[in-house]
ROLUMBA-153606 format. One record per residue: x, y, z of N, C-alpha, C in turn. Coordinates in steps of 0.1 Angstrom, whole numbers, plus 5000, padded with zeros to 4 digits. Each point is the difference from the previous one (the first is absolute). Example, Ala and Ser with C-alpha at 12.3 -4.5 7.8 and 13.67 -1.06 7.14 Angstrom:
513249435078499150125000500950125000;499650114993500950115000499250115008;
//
This chain:
500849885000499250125000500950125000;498950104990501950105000498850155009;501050035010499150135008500550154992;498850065006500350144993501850065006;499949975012501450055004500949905002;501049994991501249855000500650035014;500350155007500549995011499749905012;498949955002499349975010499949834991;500149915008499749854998498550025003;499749884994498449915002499949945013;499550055010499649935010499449884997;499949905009499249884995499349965007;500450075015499149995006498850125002;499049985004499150155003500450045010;500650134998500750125010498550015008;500250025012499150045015499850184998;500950084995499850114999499150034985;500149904991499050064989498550025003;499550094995498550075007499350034985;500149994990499250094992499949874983;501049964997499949884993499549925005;499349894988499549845004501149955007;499749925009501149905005500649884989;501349995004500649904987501350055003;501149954986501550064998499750134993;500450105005500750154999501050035001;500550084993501150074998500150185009;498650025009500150085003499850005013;501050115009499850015015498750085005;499450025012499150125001500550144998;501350005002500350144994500050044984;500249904992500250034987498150014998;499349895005498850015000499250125004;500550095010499650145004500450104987;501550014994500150114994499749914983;499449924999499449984984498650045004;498849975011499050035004500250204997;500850045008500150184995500650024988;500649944992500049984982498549974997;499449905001499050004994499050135002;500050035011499350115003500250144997;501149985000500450154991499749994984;500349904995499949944981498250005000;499049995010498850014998499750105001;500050095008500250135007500250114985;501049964988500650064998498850014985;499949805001499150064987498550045002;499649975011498750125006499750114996;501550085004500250195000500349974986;500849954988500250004987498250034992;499249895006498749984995499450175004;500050015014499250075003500750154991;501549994998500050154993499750004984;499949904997499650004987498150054998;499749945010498250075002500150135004;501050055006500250145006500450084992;500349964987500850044986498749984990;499349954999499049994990498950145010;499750005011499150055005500250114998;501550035000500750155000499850054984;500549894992499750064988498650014995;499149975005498650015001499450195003;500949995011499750185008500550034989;501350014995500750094995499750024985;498949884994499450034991498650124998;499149945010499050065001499950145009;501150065005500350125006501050104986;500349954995500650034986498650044992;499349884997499150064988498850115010;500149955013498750125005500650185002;501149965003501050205003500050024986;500149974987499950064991498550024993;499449905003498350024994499850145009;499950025017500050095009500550104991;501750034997500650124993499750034987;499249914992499350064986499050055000;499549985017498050055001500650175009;501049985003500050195005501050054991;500949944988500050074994499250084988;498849905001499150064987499250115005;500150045013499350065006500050194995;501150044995500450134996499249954984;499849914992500150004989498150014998;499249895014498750034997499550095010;500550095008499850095008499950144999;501050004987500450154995499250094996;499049914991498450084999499350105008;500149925011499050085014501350125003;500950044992500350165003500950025013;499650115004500550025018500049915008;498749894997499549945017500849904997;500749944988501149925005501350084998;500750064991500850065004500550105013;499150025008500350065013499549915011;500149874996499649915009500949894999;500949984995500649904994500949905012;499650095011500649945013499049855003;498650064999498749965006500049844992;500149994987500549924994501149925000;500850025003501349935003500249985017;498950035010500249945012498849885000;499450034987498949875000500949884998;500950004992500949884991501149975012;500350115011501049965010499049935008;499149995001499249945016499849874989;499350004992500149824991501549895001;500750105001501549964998500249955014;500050085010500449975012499149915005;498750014999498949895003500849874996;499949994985500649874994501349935005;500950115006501849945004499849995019;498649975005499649965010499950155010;499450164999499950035010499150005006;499350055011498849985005499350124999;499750044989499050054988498649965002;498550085001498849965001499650024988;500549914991499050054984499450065000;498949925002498350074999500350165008;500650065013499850085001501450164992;500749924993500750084991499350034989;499549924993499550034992498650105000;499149935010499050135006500450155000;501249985007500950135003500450064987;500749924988500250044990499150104989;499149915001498250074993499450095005;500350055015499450115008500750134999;501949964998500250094997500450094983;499549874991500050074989498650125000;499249945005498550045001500650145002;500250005011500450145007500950104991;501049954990500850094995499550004986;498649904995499550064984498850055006;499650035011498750095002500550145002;501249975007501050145006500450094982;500249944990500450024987498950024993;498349945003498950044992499450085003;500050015013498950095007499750114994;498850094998499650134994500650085008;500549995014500350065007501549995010;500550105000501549955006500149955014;500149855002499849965014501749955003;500150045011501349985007499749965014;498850005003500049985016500549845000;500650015011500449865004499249915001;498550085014499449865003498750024990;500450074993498650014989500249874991;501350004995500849894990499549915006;500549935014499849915005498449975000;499350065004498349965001499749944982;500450084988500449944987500549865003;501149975000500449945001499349835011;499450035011499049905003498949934994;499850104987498849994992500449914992;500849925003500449874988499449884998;500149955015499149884999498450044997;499650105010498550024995499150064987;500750084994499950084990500349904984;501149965005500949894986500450104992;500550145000500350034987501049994993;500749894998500449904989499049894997;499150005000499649884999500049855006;500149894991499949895006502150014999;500650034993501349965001500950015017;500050075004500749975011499249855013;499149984998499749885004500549924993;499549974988500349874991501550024999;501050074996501450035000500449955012;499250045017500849955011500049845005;498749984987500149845006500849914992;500250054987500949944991501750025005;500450125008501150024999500649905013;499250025011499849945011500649875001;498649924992500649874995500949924998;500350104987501249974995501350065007;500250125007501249965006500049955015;499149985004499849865015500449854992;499849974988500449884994501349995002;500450104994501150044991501049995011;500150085010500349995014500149875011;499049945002499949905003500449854993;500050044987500849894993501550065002;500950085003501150005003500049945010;499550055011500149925013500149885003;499349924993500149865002500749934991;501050084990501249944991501550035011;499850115009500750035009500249885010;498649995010499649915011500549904998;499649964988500749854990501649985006;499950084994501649994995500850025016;499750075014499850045007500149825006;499049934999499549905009500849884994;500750024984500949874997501050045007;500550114998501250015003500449985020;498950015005499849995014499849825002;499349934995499649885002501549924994;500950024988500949904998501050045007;500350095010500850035015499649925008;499049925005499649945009501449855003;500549975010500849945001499349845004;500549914993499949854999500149945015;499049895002499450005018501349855003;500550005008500649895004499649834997;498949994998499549944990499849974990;500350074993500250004988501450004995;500750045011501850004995500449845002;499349925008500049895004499749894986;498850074995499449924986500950024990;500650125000500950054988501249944994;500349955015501649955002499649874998;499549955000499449844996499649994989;498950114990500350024994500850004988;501350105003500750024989501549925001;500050045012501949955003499849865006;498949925005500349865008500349914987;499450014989500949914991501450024999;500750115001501150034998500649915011;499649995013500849955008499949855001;498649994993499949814995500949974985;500550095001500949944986498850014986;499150104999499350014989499750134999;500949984997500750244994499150014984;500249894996499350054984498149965002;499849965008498949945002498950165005;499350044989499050125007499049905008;499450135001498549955014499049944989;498849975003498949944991499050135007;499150044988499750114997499050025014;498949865000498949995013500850055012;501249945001500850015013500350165005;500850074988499950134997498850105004;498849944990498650075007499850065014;500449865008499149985015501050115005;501649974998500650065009499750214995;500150004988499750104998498350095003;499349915003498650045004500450025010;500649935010500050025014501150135006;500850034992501050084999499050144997;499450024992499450084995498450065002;499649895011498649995002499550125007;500450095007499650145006500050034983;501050084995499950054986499249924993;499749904997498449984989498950035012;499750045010499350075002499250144995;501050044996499750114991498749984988;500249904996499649964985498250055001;499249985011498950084994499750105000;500750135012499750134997500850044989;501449964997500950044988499249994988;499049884998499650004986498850095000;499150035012498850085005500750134993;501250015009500050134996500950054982;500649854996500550024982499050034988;498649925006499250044999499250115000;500050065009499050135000501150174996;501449934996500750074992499950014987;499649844994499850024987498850084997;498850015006498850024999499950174998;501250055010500450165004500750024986;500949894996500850084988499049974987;499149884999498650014989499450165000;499350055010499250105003500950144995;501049984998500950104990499450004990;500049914993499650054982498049975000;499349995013498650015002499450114999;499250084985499250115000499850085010;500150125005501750054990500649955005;501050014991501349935004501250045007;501150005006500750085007500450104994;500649954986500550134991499150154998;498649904996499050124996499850125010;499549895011500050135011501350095005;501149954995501250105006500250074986;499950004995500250074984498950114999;498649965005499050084996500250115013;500550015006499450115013500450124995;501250064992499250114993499550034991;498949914993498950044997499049975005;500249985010498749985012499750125006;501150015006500450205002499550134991;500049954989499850094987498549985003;499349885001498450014997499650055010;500249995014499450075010500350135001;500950074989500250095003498850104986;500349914996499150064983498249965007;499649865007498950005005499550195009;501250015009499850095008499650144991;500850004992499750134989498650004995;499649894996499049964993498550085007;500349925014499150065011500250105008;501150094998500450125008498650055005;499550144993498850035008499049895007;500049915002498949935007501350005011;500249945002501549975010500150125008;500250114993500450125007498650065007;498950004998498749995002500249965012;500249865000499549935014501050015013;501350024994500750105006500250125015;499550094989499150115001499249955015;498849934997499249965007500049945016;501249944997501049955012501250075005;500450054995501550055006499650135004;499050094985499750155003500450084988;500250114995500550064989501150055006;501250004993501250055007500050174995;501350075000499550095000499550084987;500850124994499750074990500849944987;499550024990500649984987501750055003;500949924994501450014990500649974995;500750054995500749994987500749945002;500149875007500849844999500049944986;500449875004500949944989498549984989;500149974993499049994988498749875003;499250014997499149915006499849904984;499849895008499649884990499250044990;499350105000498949984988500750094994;501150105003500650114990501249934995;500449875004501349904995499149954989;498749955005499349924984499650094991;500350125003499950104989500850004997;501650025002501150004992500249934994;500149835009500449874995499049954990;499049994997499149964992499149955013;500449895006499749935009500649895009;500449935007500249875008499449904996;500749944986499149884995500449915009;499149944999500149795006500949924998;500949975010501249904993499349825003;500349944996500049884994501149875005;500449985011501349915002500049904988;501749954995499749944992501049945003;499649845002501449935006500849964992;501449985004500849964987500449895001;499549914989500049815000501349965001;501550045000501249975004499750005016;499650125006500349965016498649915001;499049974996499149915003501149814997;500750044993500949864997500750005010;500750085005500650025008500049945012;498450025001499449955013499849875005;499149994990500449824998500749944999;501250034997501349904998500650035015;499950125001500249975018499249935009;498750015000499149895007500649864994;499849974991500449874996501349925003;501450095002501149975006499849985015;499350085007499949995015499049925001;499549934997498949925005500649884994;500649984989500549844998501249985010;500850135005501349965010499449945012;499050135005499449965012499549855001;499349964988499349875003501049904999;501650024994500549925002500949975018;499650085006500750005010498849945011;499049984996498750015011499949875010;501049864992500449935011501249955005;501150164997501349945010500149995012;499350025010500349905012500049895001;499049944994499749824999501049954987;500150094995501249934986501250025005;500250085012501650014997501049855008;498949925006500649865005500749954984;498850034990500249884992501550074995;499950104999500950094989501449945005;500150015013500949985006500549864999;499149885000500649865000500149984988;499650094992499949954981501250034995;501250115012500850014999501649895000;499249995016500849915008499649855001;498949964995500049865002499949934983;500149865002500249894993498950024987;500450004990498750044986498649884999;499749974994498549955000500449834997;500949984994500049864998501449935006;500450075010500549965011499549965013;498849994996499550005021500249875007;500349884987500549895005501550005011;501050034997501250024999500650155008;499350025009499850175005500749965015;500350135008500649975014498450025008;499249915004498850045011499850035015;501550005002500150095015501049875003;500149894997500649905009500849914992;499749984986501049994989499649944986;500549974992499150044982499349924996;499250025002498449905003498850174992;499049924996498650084999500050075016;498950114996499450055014498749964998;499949965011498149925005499150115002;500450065012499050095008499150094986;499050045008498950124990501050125004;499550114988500450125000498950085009;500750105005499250065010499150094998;499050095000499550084996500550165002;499750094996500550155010499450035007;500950125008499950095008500249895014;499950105012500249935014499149905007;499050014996498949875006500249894993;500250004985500549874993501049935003;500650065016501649895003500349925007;499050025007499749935013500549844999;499749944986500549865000501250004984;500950125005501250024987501149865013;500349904983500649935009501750065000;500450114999501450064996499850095005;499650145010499750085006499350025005;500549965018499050005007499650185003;498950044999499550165006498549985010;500450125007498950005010499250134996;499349914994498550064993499250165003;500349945016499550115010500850175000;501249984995500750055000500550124988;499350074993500350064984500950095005;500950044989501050114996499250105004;500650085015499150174998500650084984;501050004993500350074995498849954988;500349914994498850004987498950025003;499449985015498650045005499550134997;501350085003499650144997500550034985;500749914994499350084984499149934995;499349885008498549974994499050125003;500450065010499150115000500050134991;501150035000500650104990499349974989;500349874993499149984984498649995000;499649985019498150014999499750185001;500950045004499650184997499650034993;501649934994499850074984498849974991;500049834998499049954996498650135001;499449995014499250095001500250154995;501350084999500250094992499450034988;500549884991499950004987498549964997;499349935007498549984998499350105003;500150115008499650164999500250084995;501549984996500450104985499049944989;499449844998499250034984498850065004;499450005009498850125007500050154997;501450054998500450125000500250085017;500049885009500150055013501450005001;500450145010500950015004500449955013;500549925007499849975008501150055017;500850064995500850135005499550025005;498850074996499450135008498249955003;500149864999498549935006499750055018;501349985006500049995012501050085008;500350104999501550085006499550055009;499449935010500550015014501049925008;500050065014501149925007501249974995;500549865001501349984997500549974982;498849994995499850024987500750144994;499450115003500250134994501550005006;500749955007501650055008500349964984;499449904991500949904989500150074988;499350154998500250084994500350064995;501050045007501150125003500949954995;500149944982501249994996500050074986;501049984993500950104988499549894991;500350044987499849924989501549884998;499549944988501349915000499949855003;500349884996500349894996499849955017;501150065011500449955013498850085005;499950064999498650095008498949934997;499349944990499249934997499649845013;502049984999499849875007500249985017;500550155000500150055017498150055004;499250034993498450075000499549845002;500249944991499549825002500149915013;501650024999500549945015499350055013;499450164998499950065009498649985003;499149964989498449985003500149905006;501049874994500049865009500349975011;501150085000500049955019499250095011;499350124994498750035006498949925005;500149924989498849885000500549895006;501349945003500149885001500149905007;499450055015499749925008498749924999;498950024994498849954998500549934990;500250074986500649894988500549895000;501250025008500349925000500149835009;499550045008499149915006498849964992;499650074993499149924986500749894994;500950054995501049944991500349885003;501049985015500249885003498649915007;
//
């Protein structure tokens, strides 16, 4: 029999100190059997983190795709904004702030700050209100809280019309999706890269080394494992982490569904492309109706004071201009392609990843163990024989009767516990973003609202997350386990 290490003879008899090999002739002491047991563990260990960064590399290139095409769809919809704005004269040219802090609050919303849509945009529409009444009026109004009483007259009055509602639910939407679908390409990526850190349980270093290196010490160095054999030890090794496997796919799932609802009437592009000429119609609606508007006005706020010779009023611009025709959005079929081929790329990646917890046993022994028409001829824990035993099932309750790692059931990894929770957040995240709910700002009280108080940005996203979870996670998680 020839051993892995020619230094060392073949015992012949069974050494009293061997603990981790079948009993029989070895070539190995319990020390050599300790530091091949921390080889194996480290060589498993190692292709875990290899796996896990390769999913942490697809997920990344996932963000880095669809953050790419949305900051530029974003910077073609405020730059067209001088091009279909220009028309309306003064009230955008001397406003051009008012407009460009619309596009900074979308922006910052989207790169995670704690932004109340709905009530920026309210804010947005109240105060155009205020500065094209301030610019039509027959009469020169400057009072402050005169503007302001104008200016409350938005929601009740509507004078834009139906657009600033329909506009806030469309924009809303779409960037709560849009938003929330980063977050959980983050969380992801976030929870692999946290879960294949998890260090291998003494039992399992025990299976490994039996495993991989006890043939070596039986004199069958060329001899791989048999694949069943492989399985068990690797289920058992890995059984906290296939735990994962139903919120993970719950929530790969309700990712794809968030990145479908992209190209869903309208579509993401439409609605970020069209908001200035959304803008343009509520503003042309508002012209349309000036005297009735100002009327009712009047009636509520009061007549402000005497006539002046202020900035030119709407109906003497439609005298000059001809008029404030009707624009028309008109989408352009390259970014509608656009769109789709990005939905289509992210949703075939994602679905390919939807069962790496439970696959990465196999991945792993498909590596390392014996091919399909060796299972005769295989090392089965005790020497090159078939393996009898059944394969195990996943996750931690299927182990109970793993004949290659023993675990105490009772007992789960806190650390994957809490990114099962992490992916049931999210999960729930992303099932409120297709709602158009924000869910941020459902509840910001107490220790919630502390989780607010952050900046925009990739890590701020996942420090805001972290920070809602462990708010919650005494009840949770006692769900959990």
């Amino acid at each position: 029999t020839q051993c892995l290490l020619m230094l060392f003879p073949i015992l012949k008899a069974i050494s009293e100190d061997v603990r981790m090999c079948p009993k029989g002739p070895t070539c190995c002491t319990s020390t050599m059997e300790k530091n091949l047991a921390d080889l194996s563990a480290q060589e498993t260990e190692g292709l875990i983190r290899e796996a896990g960064r390769s999913l942490q590399a697809t997920f990344n290139a996932l963000h880095r795709s669809f953050d790419t095409y949305f900051t530029e769809l974003h910077g073609r919809s405020e730059r067209s904004l001088q091009e279909v704005l220009s028309p309306l004269g003064p009230l955008y040219s001397q406003n051009t702030r008012l407009f460009g802090d619309l596009y900074t609050d979308l922006r910052q919303y989207y790169r995670g700050s704690a932004l109340n849509l709905d009530e920026n945009l309210s804010d947005f529409w109240s105060r155009l209100l205020e500065r094209t009444f301030k610019a039509s009026a027959p009469t020169d109004v400057s009072n402050e809280d005169y503007l302001e009483c104008v200016a409350k007259q938005q929601e009740t009055l509507r004078p834009f019309g139906d657009v600033p509602r329909d506009m806030k639910a469309k924009v809303i939407r779409s960037f709560v999706t849009a938003r929330s679908f980063v977050q959980g390409l983050l969380v992801s990526t976030d929870v692999v890269r946290k879960v294949s850190q998890v260090p291998l349980g003494p039992e399992c270093l025990r299976a490994l080394m039996k495993l991989f290196y006890c043939p070596h010490c039986r004199g069958l160095a060329s001899v791989k494992p048999c694949s069943n054999y492989c399985f068990n030890v690797m289920k058992g090794c890995l059984a906290n982490q296939a735990d994962l496997d139903p919120v993970w796919q719950e929530l790969i799932d309700t990712m794809i569904q968030v990145a479908s609802s992209f190209s869903t009437e309208p579509s993401l592009d439409v609605v970020l492309s069209s908001i200035p000429v959304r803008i343009y119609e509520a503003v042309h609606y508002l012209q349309e109706n000036t005297d009735a508007f100002t009327a009712k006005v009047y009636q509520t706020c009061g007549i402000p004071g005497e006539p002046g010779t202020g900035s030119p009023t709407l109906h003497e611009q439609k005298r000059k201009s001809g008029s404030l025709t009707a624009l028309e959005y008109k989408p352009s079929p390259t970014a509608g392609l656009r769109l789709e081929m990005q939905v289509s790329d992210i949703s075939s990646k994602l679905r390919e990843m939807r069962h790496y917890w439970v696959q990465l046993p196999v991945e792993l022994c498909r590596k390392l163990a014996a091919g399909g028409n060796s299972q005769e001829d295989c090392w089965n824990g005790n020497t090159k024989a078939r393996y009898l035993p059944e394969v195990m099932g996943d996750g931690l309750a299927n182990q109970i009767n793993n004949p290659e790692v023993e675990l105490d059931i009772t007992k789960p990894d806190m650390t994957v516990r809490q990114q099962i929770m992490q992916l049931k957040i999210m999960s729930n995240r992303q099932k409120s973003a297709l709602e158009g709910n924000d869910v941020d700002f459902q509840d910001a009280s107490g220790s919630h609202s502390a989780c607010l108080n952050v900046s925009g940005g990739a890590k701020s996203v996942l420090s805001f997350l972290q920070c809602t979870i462990l708010s919650k996670s005494s009840e949770f998680l006692f769900e959990i386990i």
